[in-house]
C-alpha positions as CSV (number, residue, x, y, z in Angstrom):
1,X,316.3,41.7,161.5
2,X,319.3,41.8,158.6
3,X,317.1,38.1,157.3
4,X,313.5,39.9,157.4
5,X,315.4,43.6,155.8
6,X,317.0,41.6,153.1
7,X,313.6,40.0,152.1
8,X,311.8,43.1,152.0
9,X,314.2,44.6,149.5
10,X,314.1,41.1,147.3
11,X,310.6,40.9,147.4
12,X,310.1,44.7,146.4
13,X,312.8,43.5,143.6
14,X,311.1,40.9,141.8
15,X,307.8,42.9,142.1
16,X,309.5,45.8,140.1
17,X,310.9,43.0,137.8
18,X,307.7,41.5,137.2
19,X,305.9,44.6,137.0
20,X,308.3,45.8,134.1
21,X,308.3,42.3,132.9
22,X,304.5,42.5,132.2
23,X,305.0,46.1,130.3
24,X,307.6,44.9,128.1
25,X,305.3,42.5,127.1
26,X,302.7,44.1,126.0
27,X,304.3,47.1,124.8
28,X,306.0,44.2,122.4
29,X,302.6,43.0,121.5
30,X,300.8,46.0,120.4
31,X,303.9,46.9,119.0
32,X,303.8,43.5,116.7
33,X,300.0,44.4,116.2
34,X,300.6,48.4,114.5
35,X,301.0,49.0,111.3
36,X,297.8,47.6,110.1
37,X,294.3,47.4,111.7
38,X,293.7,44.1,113.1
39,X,290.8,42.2,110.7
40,X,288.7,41.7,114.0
41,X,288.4,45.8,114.4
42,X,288.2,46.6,110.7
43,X,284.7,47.0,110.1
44,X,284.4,49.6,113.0
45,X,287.8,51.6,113.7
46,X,289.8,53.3,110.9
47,X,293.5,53.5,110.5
48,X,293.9,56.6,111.5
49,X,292.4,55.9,115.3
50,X,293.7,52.7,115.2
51,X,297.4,54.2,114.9
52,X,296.6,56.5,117.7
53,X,295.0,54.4,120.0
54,X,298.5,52.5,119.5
55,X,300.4,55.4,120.3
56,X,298.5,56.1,123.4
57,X,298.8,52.8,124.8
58,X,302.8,52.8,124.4
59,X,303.0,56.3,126.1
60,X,300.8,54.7,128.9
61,X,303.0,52.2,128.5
62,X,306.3,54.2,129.2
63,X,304.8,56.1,132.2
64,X,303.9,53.0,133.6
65,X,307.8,51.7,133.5
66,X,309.2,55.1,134.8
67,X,305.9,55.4,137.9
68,X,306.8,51.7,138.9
69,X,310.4,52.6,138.7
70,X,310.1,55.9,140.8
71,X,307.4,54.4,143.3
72,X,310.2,51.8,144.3
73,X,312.4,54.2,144.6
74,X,310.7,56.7,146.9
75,X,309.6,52.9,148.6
76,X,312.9,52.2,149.6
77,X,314.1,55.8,150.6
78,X,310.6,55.8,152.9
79,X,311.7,53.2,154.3
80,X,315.5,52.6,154.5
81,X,316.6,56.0,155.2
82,X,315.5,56.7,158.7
83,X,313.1,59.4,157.2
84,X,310.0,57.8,158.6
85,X,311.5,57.3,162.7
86,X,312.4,60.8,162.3
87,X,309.1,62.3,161.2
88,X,307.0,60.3,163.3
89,X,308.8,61.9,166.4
90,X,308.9,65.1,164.9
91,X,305.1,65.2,163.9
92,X,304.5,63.6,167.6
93,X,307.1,66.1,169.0
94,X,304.1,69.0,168.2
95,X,301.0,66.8,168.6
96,X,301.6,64.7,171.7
97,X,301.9,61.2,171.9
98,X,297.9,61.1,172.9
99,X,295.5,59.0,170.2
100,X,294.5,62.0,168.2
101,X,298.2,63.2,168.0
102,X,299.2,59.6,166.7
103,X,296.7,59.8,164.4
104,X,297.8,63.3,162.9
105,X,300.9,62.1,162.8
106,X,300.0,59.1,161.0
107,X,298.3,60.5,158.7
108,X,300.7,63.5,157.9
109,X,303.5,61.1,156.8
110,X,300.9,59.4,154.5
111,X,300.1,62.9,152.9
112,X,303.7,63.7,152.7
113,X,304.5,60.4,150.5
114,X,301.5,60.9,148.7
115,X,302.8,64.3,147.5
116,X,305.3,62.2,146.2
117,X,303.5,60.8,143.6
118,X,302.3,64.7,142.4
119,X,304.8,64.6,139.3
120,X,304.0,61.6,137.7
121,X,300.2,62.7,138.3
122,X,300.5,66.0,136.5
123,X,302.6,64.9,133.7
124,X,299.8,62.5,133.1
125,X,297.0,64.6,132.7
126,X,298.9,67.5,131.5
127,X,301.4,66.0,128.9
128,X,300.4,62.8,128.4
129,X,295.9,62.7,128.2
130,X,296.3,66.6,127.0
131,X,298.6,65.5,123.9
132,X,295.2,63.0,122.7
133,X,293.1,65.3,123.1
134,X,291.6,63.9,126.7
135,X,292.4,66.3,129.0
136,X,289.8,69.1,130.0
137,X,291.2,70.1,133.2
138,X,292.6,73.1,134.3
139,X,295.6,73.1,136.6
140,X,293.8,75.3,138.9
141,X,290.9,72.4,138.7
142,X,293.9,70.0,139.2
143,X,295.0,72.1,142.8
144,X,291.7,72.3,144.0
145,X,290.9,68.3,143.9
146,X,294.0,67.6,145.5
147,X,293.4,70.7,148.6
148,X,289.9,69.2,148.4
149,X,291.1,65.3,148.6
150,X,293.4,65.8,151.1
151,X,290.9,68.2,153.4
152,X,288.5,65.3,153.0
153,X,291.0,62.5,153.9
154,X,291.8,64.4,156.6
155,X,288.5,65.0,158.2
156,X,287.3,61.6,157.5
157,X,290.5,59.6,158.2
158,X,292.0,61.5,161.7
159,X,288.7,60.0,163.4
160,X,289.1,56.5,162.3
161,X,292.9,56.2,163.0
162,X,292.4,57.4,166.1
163,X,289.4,55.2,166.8
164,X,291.2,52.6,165.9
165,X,294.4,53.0,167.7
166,X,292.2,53.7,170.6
167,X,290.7,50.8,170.6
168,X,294.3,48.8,170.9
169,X,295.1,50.2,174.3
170,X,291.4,49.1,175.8
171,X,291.3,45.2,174.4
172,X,293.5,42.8,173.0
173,X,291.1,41.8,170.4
174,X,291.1,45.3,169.1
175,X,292.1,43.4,165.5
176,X,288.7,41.8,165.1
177,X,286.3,45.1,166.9
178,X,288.3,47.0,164.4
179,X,287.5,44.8,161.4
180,X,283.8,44.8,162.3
181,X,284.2,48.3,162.8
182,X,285.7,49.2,159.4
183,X,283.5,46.7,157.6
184,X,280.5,48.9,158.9
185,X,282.2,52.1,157.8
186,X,282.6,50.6,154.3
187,X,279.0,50.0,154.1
188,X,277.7,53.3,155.2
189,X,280.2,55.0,153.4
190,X,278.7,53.5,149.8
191,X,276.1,55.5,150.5
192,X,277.2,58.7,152.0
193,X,280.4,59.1,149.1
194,X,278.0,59.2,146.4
195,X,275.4,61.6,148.1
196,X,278.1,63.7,149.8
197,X,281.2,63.8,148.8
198,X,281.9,63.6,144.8
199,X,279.0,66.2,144.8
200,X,282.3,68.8,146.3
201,X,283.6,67.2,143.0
202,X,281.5,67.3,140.2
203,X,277.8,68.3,139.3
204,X,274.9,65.6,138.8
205,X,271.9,66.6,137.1
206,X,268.7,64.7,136.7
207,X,268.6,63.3,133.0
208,X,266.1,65.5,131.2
209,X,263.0,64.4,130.2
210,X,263.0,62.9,126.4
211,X,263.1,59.7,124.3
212,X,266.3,58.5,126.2
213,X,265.4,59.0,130.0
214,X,262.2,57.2,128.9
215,X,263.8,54.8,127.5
216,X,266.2,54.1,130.6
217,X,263.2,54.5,132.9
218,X,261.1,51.9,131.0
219,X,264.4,49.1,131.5
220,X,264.5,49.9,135.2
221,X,261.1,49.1,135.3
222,X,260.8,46.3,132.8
223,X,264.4,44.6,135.1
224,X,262.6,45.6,138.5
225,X,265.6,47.6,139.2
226,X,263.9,51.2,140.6
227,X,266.4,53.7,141.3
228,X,265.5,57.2,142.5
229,X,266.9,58.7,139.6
230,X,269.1,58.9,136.6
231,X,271.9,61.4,137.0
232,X,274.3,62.5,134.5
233,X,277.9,64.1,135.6
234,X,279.5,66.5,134.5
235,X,282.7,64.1,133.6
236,X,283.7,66.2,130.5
237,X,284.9,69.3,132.7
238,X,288.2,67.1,133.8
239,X,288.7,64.8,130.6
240,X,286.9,63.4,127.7
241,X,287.0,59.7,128.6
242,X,283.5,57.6,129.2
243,X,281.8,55.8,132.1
244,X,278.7,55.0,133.3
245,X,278.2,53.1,136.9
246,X,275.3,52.7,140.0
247,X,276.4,53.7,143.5
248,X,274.5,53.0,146.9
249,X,272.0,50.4,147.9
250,X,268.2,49.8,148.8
251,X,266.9,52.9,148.0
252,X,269.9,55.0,148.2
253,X,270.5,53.5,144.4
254,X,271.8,56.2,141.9
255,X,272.1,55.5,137.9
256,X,275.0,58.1,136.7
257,X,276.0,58.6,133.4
258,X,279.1,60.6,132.5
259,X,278.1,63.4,130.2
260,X,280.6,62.2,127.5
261,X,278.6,59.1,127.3
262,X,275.5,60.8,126.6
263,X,277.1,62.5,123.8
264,X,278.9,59.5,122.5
265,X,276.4,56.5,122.3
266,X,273.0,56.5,120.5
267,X,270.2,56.0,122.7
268,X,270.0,51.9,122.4
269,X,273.9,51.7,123.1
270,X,273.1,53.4,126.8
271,X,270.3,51.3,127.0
272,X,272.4,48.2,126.5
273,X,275.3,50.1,128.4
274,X,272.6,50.7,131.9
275,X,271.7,47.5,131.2
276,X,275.1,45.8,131.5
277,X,275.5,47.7,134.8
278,X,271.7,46.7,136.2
279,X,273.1,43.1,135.2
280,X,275.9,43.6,138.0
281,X,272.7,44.0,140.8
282,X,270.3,41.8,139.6
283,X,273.1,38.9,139.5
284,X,274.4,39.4,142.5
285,X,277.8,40.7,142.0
286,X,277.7,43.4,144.5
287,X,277.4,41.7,147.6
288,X,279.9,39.0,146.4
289,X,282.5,42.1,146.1
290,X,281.6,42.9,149.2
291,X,282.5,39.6,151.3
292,X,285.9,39.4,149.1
293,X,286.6,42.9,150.1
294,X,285.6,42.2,153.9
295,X,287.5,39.0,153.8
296,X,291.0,40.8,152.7
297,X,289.6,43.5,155.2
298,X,289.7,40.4,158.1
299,X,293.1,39.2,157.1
300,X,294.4,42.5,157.2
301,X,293.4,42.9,160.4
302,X,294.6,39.5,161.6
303,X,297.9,40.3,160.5
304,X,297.9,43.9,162.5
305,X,297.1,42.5,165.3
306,X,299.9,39.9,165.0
307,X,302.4,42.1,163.9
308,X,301.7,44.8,167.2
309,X,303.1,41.7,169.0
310,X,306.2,41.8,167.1
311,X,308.7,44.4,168.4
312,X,311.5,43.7,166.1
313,X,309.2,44.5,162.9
314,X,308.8,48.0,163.9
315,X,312.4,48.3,165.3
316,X,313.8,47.2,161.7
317,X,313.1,49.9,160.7
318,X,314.4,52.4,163.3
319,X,310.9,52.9,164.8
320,X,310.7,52.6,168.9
321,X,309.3,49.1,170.3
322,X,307.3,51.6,172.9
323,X,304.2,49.9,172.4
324,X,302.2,52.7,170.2
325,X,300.6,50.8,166.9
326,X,300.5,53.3,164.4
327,X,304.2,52.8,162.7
328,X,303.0,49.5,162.5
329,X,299.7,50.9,160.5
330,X,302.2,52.2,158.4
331,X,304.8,50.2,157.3
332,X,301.8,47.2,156.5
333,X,300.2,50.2,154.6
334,X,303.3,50.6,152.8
335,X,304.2,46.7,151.9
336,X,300.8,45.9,151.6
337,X,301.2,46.1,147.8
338,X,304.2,43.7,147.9
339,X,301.6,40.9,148.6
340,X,298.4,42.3,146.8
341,X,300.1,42.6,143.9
342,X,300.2,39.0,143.3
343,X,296.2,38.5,144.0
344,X,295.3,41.0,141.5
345,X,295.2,38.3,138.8
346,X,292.7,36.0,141.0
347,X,290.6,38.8,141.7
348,X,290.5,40.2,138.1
349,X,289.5,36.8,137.0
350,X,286.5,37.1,139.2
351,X,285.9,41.1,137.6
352,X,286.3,39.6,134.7
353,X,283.6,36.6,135.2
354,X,281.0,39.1,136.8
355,X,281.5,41.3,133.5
356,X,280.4,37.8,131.3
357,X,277.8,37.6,133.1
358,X,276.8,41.1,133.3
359,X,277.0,41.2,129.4
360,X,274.8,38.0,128.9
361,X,272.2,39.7,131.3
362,X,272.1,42.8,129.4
363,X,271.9,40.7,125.9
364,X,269.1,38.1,127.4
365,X,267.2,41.4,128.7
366,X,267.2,42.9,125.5
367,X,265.8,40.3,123.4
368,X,269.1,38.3,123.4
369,X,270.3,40.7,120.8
370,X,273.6,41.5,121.4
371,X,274.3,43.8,118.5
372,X,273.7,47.3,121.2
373,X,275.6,46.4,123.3
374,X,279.0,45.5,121.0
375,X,278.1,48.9,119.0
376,X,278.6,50.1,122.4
377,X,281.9,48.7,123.3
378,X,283.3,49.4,120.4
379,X,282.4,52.9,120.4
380,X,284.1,53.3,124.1
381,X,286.9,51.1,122.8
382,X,287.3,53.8,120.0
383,X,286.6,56.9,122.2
384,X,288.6,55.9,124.7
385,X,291.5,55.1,122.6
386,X,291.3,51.6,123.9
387,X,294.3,48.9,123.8
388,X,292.4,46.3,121.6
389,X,296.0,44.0,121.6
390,X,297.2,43.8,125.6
391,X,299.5,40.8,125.9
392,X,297.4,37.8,128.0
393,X,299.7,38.4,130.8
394,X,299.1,41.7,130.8
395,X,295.6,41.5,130.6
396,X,295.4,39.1,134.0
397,X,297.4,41.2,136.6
398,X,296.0,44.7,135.4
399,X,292.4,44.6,133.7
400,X,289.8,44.1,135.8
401,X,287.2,43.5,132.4
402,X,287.9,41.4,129.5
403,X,289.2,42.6,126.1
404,X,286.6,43.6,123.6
405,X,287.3,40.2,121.1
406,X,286.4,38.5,124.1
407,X,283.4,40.3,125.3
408,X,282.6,40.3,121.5
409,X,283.1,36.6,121.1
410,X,281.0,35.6,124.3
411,X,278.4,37.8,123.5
412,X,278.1,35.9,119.9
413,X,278.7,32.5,121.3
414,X,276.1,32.6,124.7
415,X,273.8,34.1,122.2
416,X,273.4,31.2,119.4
């Protein structure tokens, strides 16, 4: 046990290191890259923006540094200190040891870490996006989300913990029903979130009728890509960042468009824009997410199921070996990350391919111009205050898309 403890701690060590290694990194770059605008942005961002887009990234940059640094800390208090034992018996103390009270209790020492992270979460909408001008929330919009989130969580997630530690006292291969299981509520739930849920969150209204719905009709048509409608949300009421995406499947499909990137773009950058994001359907992309996602789902799974078998990874950390399964849902929820962490840069290079792809699609489908589309980008590069100069390393572990210059450079390359 002193062998597997003292691993833990080194590996949640080096992943701190690592972590901070990455920001010092690029806050060096874009650091090396102020002063000046860089010649590749100069004929579409002044110095003015440039300078703050700089400034933004390094105060993203610092928060970064102190949330890893605090996260490890709460990490190894969670789990080093005894806390967890202790509230697992209380919380099952009031509940029961039945399914549904290990599930409560499961769940309530999730919540109870998670309100750990409530500083670091209000500084950065409140100090940090308010002081460039992002920020539209209210802090009484702020409480609400998280009573909201945390009613929802609990009313969807009780149910399936308790399903699922159900299911470990009726067959051994509980890991592999549960996987199928969870897979299934994965894909229903694609289509139920949008349609259900961020509705409790914001408003979607259709598009109204004019030159740019017809326009964005008229490519869903042209790409065969027919989705019931064209919503735009109200995005700007929390912050005035951009985004467009699709949700659903079939015809549960659902084209939304932040309001702040109606207002932003000019009618043949959204087109380009909706048709980056049709790109992501008609190529495939989806359901390829969706096997990488169910095949981490399957070895997480495989590993639960092994680890219930182990008594002496539960009792490491002062938990009971009496057979229940849910500290062991736990403490894999909690070093999870110490492994995922180092996949992120296999699966952003796969993000990063589909969004190549997705670009080329959206060139080829408008005439293989690619000049909307970069307008585009670089308007939500310059809206969003962007980081046109992350360090390579950087760039691989935490964007999921590729820089503008490289999107830029593909789109001009693929298109001569």
């Amino acid at each position: 046990m002193n062998l597997f403890l003292i691993i833990i701690v080194a590996l949640i060590g080096v992943k701190l290191l690592v972590e901070l290694a990455l920001d010092l990194l690029n806050r060096r770059r874009v650091q090396q890259e102020s002063g000046s605008v860089p010649e590749a942005y100069r004929d579409f961002i002044d110095a003015a923006t440039y300078d703050k887009s700089v400034a933004y990234t390094l105060a993203k940059n610092a928060l970064s540094m102190a949330e890893a640094t605090y996260g490890v800390a709460i990490l190894l208090v969670a789990l080093f200190s005894g806390v967890l034992p202790w509230l697992w018996e209380a919380i099952l103390g009031w509940t029961g040891p039945t399914v549904w009270g290990q599930a409560v209790s499961l769940f309530s020492i999730m919540w109870l870490l998670g309100l750990a992270a409530l500083p670091i979460d209000w500084y950065a909408q409140f100090r940090l996006e308010e002081r460039f001008g992002f920020n539209k929330g209210t802090l009484s919009l702020w409480l609400a989300d998280k009573v909201k989130g945390g009613a929802i969580g609990a009313v969807i997630g009780i149910p399936v913990l308790a399903f699922l530690l159900w299911l470990v006292g009726t067959t051994p291969w509980w890991w592999l029903i549960g996987f199928v299981a969870m897979l299934l509520f994965q894909l229903v739930m694609m289509v139920l979130y949008p349609m259900f849920i961020l509705p409790l969150f914001n408003k979607f209204e259709p598009l109204p009728d004019g030159e740019l719905r017809d326009r964005l009709m008229a490519l869903g048509t042209r790409t065969g890509f027919h989705a019931r409608s064209i919503l735009v949300m109200d995005g700007s009421r929390r912050s005035a960042h951009s985004n467009a995406y699709f949700t659903g499947f079939g015809r549960f499909r659902r084209i939304v468009l932040f309001d702040t990137l109606v207002d932003q773009l000019e009618p043949s950058e959204l087109e380009a824009v909706l048709a980056h994001e049709i790109g992501h359907y008609k190529l495939g992309h989806i359901p390829k997410i969706l096997v990488l996602s169910g095949f981490t789902l399957f070895l997480s799974f495989v590993v639960l199921g092994w680890l219930d078998r182990q008594a002496w990874f539960v009792e490491s950390f002062g938990f009971a070996a009496d057979g229940s399964v849910g500290p062991v849902f736990l403490l894999f929820g909690l070093l999870a990350g110490l492994f995922t962490f180092w996949t992120a840069p296999v699966f952003n290079l796969m993000s990063r391919k589909h969004e190549y792809e997705a670009d080329a699609y959206a060139r080829e489908t408008l005439s293989g111009d690619p000049a909307p589309l970069i307008r585009a980008l670089r308007g939500l590069s310059e809206k969003n205050l962007s980081n046109l100069t992350p360090h390579p390393l950087f760039s691989a572990f935490h964007y999921s898309h590729p820089t503008l210059l490289e999107r830029e450079r593909s789109l001009r390359d693929r298109g001569q």
